[in-house]
OpenMM code with the backbone's topology and positions (N, CA, C; nanometers):
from openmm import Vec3, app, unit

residues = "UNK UNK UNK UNK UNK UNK UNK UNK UNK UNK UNK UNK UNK UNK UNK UNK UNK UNK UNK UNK UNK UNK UNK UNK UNK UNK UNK UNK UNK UNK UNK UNK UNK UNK UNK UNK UNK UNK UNK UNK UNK UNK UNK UNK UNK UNK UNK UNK UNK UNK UNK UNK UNK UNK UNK UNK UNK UNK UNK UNK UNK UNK UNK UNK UNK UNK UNK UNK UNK UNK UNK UNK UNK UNK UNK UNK UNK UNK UNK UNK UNK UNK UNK UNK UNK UNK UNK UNK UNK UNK UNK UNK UNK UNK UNK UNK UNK UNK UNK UNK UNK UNK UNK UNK UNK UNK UNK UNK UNK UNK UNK UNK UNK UNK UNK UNK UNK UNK UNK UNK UNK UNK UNK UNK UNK UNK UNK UNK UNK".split()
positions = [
    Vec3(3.9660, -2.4106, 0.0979),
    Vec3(3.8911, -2.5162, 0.0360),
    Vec3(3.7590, -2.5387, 0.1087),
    Vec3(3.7858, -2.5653, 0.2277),
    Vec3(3.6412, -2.5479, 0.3379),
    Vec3(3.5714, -2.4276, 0.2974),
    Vec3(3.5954, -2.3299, 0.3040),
    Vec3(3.5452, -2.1987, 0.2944),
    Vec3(3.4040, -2.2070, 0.1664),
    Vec3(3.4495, -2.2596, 0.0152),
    Vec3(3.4269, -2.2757, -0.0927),
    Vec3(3.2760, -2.3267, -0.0628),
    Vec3(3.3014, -2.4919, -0.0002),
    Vec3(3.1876, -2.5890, 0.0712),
    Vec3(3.1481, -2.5312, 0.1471),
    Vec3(3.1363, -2.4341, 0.2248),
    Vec3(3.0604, -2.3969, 0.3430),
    Vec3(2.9994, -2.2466, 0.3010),
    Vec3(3.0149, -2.2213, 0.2385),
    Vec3(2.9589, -2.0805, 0.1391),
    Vec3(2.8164, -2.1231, 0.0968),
    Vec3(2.8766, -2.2360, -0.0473),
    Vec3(2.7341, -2.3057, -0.0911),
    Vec3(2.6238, -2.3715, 0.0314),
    Vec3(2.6533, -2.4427, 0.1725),
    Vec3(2.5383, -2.4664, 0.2725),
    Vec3(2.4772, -2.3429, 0.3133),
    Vec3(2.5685, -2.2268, 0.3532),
    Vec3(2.4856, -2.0775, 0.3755),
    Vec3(2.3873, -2.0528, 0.2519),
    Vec3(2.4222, -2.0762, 0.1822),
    Vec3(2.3646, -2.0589, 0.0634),
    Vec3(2.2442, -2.0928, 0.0561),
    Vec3(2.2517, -2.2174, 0.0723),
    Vec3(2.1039, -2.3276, 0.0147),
    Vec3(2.0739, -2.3295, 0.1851),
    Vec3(2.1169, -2.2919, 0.2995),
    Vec3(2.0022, -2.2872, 0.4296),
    Vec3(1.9403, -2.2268, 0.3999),
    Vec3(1.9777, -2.0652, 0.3970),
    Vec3(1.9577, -1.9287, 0.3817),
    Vec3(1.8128, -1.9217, 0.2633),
    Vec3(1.8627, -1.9668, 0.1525),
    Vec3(1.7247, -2.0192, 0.0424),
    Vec3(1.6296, -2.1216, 0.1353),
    Vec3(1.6456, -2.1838, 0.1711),
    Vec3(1.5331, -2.2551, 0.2281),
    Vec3(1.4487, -2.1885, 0.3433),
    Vec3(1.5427, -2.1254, 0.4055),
    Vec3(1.4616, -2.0476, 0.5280),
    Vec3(1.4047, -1.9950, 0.4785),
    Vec3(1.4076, -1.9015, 0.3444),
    Vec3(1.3454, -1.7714, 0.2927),
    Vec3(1.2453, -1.7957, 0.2015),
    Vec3(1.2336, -1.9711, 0.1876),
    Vec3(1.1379, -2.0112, 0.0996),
    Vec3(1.0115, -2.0316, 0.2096),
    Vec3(1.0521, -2.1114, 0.3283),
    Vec3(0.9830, -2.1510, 0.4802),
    Vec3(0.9308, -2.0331, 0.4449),
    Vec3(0.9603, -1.8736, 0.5193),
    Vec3(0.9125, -1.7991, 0.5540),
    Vec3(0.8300, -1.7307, 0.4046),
    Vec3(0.8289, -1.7623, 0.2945),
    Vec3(0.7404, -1.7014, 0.1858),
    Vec3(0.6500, -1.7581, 0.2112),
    Vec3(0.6509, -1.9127, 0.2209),
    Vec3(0.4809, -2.0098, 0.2515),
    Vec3(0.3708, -2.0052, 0.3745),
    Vec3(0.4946, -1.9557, 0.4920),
    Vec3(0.4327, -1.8752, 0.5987),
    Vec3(0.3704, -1.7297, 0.5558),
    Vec3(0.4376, -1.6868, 0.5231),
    Vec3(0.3627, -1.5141, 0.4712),
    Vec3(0.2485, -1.5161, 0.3873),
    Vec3(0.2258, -1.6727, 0.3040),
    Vec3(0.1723, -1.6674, 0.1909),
    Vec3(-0.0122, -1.7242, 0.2560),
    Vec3(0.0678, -1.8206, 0.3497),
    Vec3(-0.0470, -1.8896, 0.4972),
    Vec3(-0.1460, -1.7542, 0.5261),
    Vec3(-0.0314, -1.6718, 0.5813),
    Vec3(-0.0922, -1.5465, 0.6278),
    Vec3(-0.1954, -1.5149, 0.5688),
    Vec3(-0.1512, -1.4631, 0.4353),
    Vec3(-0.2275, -1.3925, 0.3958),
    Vec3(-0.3441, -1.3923, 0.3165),
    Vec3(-0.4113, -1.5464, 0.2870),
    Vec3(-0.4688, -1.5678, 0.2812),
    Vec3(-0.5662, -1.5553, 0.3808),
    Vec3(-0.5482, -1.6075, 0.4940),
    Vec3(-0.6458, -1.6052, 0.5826),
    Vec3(-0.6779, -1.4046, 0.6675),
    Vec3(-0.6080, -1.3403, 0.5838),
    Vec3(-0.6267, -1.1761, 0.5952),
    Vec3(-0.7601, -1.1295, 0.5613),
    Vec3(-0.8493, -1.0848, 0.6265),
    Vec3(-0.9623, -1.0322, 0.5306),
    Vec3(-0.9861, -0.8525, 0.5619),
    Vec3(-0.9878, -0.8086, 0.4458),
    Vec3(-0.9452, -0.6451, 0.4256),
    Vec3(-1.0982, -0.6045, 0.4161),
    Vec3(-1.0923, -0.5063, 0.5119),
    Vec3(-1.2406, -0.4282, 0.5112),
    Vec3(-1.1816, -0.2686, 0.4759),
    Vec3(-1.3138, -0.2646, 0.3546),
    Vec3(-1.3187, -0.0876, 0.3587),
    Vec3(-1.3774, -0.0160, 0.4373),
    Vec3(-1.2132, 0.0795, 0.4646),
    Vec3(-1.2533, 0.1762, 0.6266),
    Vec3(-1.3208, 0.3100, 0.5194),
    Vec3(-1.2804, 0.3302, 0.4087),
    Vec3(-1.3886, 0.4625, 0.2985),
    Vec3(-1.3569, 0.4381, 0.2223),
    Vec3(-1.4680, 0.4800, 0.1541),
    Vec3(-1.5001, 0.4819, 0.0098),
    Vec3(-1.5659, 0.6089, -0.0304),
    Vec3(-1.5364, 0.6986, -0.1259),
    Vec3(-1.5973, 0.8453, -0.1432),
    Vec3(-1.4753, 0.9047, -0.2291),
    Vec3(-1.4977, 1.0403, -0.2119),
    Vec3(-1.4657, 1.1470, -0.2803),
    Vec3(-1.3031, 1.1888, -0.2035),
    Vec3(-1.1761, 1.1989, -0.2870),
    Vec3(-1.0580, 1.1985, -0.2340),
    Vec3(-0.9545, 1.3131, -0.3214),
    Vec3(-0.8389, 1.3400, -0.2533),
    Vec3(-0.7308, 1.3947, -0.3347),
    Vec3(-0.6539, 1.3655, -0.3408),
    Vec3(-0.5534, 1.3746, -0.4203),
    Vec3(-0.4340, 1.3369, -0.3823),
    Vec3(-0.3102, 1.4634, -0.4417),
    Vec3(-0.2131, 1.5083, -0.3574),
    Vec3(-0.1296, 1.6348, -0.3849),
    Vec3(0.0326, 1.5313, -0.3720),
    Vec3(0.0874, 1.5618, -0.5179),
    Vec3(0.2105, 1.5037, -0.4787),
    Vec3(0.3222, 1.6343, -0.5637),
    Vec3(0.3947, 1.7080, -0.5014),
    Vec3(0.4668, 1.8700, -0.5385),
    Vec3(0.3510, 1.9408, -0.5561),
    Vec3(0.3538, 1.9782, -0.6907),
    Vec3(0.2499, 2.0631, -0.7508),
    Vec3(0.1360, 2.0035, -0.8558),
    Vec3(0.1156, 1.8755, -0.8164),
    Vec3(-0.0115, 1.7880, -0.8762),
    Vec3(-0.1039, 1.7902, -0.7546),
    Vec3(-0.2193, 1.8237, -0.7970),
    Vec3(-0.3197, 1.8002, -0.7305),
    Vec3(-0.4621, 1.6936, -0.8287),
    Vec3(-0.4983, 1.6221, -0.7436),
    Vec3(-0.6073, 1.5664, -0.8418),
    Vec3(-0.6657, 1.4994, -0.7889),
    Vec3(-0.8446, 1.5351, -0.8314),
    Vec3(-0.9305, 1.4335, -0.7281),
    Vec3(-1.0280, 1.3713, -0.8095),
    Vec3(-1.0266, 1.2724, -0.7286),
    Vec3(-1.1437, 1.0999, -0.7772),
    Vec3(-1.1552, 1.0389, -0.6434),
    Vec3(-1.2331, 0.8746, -0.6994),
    Vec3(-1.2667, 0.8009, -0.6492),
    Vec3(-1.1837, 0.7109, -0.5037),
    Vec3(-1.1618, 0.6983, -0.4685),
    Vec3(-1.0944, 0.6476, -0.3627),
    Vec3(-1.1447, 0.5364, -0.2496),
    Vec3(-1.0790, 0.3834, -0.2728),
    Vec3(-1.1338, 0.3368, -0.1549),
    Vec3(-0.9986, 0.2924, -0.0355),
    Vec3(-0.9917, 0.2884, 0.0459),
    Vec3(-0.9180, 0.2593, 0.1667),
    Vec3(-0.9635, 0.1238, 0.2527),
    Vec3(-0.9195, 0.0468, 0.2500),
    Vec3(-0.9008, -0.1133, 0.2840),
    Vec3(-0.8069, -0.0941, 0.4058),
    Vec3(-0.8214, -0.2247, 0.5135),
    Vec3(-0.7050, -0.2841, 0.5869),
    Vec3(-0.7647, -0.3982, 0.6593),
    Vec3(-0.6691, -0.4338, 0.7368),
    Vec3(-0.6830, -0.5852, 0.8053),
    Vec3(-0.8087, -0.6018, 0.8744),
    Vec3(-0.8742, -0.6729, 0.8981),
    Vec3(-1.0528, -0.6647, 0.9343),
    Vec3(-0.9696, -0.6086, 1.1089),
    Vec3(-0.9051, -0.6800, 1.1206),
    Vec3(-0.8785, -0.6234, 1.3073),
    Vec3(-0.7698, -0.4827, 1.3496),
    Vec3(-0.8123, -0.4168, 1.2090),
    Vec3(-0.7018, -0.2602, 1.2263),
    Vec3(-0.7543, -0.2003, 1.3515),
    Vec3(-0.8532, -0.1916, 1.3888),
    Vec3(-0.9196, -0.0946, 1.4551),
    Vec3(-0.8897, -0.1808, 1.5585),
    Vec3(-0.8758, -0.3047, 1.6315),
    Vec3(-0.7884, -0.3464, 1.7724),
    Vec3(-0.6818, -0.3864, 1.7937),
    Vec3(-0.5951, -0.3867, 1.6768),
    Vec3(-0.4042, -0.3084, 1.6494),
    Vec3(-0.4009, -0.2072, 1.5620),
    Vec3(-0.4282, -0.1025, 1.6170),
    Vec3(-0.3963, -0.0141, 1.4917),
    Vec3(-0.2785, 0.0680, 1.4453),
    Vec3(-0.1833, -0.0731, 1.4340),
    Vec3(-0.0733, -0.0472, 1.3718),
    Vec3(-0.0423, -0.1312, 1.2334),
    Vec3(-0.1539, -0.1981, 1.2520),
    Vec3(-0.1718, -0.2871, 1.0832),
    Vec3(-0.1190, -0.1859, 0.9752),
    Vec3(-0.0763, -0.2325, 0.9021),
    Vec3(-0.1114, -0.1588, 0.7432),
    Vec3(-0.2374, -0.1295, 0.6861),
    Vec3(-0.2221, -0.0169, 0.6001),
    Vec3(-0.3444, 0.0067, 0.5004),
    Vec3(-0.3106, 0.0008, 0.4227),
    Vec3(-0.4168, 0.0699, 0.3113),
    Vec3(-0.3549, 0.0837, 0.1317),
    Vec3(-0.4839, 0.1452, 0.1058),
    Vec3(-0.4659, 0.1118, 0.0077),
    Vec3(-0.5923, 0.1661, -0.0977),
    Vec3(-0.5841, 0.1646, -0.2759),
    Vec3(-0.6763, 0.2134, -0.3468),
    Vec3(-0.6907, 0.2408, -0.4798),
    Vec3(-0.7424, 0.4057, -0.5239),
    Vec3(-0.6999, 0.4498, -0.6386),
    Vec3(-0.7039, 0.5979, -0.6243),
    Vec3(-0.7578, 0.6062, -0.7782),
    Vec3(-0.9094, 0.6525, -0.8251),
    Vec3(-0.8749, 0.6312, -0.9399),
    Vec3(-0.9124, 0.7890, -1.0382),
    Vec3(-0.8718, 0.8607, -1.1089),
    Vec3(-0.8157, 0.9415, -1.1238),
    Vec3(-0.9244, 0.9534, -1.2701),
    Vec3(-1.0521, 0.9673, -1.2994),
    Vec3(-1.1778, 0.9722, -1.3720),
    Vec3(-1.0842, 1.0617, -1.5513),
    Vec3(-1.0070, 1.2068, -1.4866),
    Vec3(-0.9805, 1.2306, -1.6102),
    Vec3(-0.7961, 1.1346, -1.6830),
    Vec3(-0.7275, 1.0768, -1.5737),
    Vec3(-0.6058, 1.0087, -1.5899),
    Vec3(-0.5102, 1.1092, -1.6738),
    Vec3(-0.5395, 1.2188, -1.6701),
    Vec3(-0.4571, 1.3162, -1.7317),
    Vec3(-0.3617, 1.3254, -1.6504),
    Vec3(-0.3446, 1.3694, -1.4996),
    Vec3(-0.2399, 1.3924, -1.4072),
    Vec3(-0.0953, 1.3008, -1.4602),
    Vec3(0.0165, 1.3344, -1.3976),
    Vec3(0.0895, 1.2431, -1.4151),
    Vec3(0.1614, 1.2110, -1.2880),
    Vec3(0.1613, 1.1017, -1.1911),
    Vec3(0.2171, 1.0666, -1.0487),
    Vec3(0.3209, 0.9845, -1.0507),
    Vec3(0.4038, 0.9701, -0.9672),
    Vec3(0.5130, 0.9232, -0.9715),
    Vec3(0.5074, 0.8191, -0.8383),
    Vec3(0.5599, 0.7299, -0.8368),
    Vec3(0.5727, 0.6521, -0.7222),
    Vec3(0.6531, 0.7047, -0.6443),
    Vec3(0.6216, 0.6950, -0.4726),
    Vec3(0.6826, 0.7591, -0.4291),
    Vec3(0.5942, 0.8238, -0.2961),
    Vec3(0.6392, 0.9513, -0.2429),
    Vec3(0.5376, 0.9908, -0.1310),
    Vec3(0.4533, 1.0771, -0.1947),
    Vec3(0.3065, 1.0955, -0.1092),
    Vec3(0.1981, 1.1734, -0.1554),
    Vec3(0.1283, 1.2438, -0.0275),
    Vec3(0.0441, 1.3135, -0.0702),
    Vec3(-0.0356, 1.3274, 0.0427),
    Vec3(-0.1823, 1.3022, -0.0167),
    Vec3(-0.2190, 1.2551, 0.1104),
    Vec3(-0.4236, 1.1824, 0.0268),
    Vec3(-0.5559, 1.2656, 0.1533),
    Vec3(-0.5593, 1.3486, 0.1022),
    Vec3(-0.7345, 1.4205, 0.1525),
    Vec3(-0.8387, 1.3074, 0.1056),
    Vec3(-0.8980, 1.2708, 0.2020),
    Vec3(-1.0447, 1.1965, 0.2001),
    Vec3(-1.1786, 1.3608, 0.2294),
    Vec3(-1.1867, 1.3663, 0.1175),
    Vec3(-1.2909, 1.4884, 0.1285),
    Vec3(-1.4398, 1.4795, 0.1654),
    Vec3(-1.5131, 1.3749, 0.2158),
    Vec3(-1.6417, 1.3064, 0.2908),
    Vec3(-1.6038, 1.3361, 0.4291),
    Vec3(-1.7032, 1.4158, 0.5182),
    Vec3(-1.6892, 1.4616, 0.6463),
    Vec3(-1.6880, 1.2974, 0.7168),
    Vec3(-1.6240, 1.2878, 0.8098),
    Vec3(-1.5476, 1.3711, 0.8775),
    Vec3(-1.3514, 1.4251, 0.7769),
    Vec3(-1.3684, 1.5034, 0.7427),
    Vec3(-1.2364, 1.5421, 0.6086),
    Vec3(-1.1317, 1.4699, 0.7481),
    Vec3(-1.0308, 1.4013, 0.6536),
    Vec3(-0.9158, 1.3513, 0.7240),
    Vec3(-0.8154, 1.3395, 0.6275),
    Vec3(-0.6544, 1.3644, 0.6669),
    Vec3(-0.5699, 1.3803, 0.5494),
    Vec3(-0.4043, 1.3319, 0.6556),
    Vec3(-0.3273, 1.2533, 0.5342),
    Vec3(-0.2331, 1.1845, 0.5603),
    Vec3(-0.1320, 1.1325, 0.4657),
    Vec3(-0.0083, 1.1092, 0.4958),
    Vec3(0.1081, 1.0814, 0.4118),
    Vec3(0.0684, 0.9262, 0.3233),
    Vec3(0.0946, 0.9225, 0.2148),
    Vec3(0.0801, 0.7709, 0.1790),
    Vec3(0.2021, 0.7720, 0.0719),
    Vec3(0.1868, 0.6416, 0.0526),
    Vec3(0.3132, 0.6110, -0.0615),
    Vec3(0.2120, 0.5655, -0.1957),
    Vec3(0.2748, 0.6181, -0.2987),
    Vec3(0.2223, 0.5559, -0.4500),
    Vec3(0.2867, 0.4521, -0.4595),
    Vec3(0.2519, 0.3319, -0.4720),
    Vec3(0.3227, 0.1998, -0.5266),
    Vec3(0.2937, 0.2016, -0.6662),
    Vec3(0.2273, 0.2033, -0.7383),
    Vec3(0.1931, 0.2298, -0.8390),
    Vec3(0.0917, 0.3401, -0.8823),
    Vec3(0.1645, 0.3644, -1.0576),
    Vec3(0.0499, 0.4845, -1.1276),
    Vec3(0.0488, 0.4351, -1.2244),
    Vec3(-0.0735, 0.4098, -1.2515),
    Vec3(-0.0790, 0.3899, -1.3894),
    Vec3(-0.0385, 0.4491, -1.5301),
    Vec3(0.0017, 0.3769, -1.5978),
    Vec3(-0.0092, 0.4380, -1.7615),
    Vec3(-0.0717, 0.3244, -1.8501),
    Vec3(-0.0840, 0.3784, -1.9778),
    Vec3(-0.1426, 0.2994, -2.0389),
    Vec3(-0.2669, 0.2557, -2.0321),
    Vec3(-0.3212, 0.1142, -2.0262),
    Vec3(-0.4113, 0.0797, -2.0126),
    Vec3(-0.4947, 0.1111, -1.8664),
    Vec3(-0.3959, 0.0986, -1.7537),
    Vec3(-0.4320, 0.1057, -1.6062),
    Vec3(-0.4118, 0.2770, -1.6262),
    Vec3(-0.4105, 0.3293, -1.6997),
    Vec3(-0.3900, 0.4934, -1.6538),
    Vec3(-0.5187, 0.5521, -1.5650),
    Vec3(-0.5329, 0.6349, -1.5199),
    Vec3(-0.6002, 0.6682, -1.3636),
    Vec3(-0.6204, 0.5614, -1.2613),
    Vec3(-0.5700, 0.4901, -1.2652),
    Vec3(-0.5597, 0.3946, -1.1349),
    Vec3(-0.4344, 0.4140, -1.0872),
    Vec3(-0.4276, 0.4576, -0.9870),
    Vec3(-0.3268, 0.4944, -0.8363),
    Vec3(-0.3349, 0.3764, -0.7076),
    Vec3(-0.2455, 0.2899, -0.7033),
    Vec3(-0.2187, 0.2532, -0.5563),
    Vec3(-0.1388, 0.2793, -0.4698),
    Vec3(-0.2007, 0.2705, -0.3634),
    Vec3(-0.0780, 0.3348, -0.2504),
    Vec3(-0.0924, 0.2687, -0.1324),
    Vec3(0.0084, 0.2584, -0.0478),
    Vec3(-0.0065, 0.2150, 0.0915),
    Vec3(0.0324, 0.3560, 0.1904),
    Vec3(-0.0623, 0.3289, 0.3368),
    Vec3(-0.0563, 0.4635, 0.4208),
    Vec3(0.0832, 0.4098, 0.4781),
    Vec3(0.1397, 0.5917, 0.4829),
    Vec3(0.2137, 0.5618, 0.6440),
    Vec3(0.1466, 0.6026, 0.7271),
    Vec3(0.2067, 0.5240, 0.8490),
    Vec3(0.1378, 0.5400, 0.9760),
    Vec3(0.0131, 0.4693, 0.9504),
    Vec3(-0.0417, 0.4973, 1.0816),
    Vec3(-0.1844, 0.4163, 1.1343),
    Vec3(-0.2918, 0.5124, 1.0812),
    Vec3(-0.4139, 0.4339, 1.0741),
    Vec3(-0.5477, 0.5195, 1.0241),
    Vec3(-0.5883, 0.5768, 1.1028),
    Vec3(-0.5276, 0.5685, 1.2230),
    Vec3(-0.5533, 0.6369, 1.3531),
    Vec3(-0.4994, 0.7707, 1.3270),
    Vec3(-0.4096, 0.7906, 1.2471),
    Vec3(-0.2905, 0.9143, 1.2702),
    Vec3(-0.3447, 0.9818, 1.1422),
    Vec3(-0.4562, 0.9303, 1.0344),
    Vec3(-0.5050, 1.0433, 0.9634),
    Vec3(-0.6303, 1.1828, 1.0603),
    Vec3(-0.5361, 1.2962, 1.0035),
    Vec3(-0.6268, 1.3867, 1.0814),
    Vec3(-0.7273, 1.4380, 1.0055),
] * unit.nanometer
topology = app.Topology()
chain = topology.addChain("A")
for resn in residues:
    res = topology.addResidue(resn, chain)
    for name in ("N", "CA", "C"):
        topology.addAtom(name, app.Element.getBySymbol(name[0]), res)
């Protein structure tokens, strides 16, 4: 009978903590300001898709004195013919100095958003070679 009542308080702490910590994350991230580390000419190879466009690369204005922040970016794909899958990729920034690295597709467009690609890097921008 206790068990029943003490289920539902885990319950509704557990929700409240996780609401606390959304308004904290939400604090955050507002006060985040994302600078583009490039903007230029890019690829992206995911199996046997290859396809290149526009590309810009964003992260936390202070990546470069933790540079273990996150990145991301936008990928946008001029003919949108390709077809990408969410998931892992690899992304060539083809503007010297050429540097190339694992990223994830969070999204691909279809439809209306078709050639627009987002992705977040793994690893640090440090670790693109």
């Amino acid at each position: 009978m206790l068990c029943g009542g003490s289920r539902k308080f885990v319950d509704d702490a557990y929700a409240v903590e996780v609401a606390a910590e959304t308004r904290r994350q939400r604090a955050r991230a507002r006060n985040v300001r994302l600078v583009i580390r490039y903007q230029g000419n890019a690829t992206i190879r995911q199996g046997k898709t290859v396809i290149e466009g526009d590309c810009v690369v964003q992260s936390e204005d202070d990546q470069l004195s933790e540079p273990d922040l996150p990145w991301s970016g936008r990928f946008h794909d001029p003919a949108a013919a390709a077809t990408l899958e969410e998931g892992r990729a690899w992304l060539r920034l083809n503007v010297e100095p050429v540097r190339e690295g694992a990223i994830k597709i969070t999204r691909a467009g279809a439809g209306p958003g078709a050639g627009l690609i987002d992705f977040d890097g793994i690893g640090s921008l440090r670790e693109l070679r």
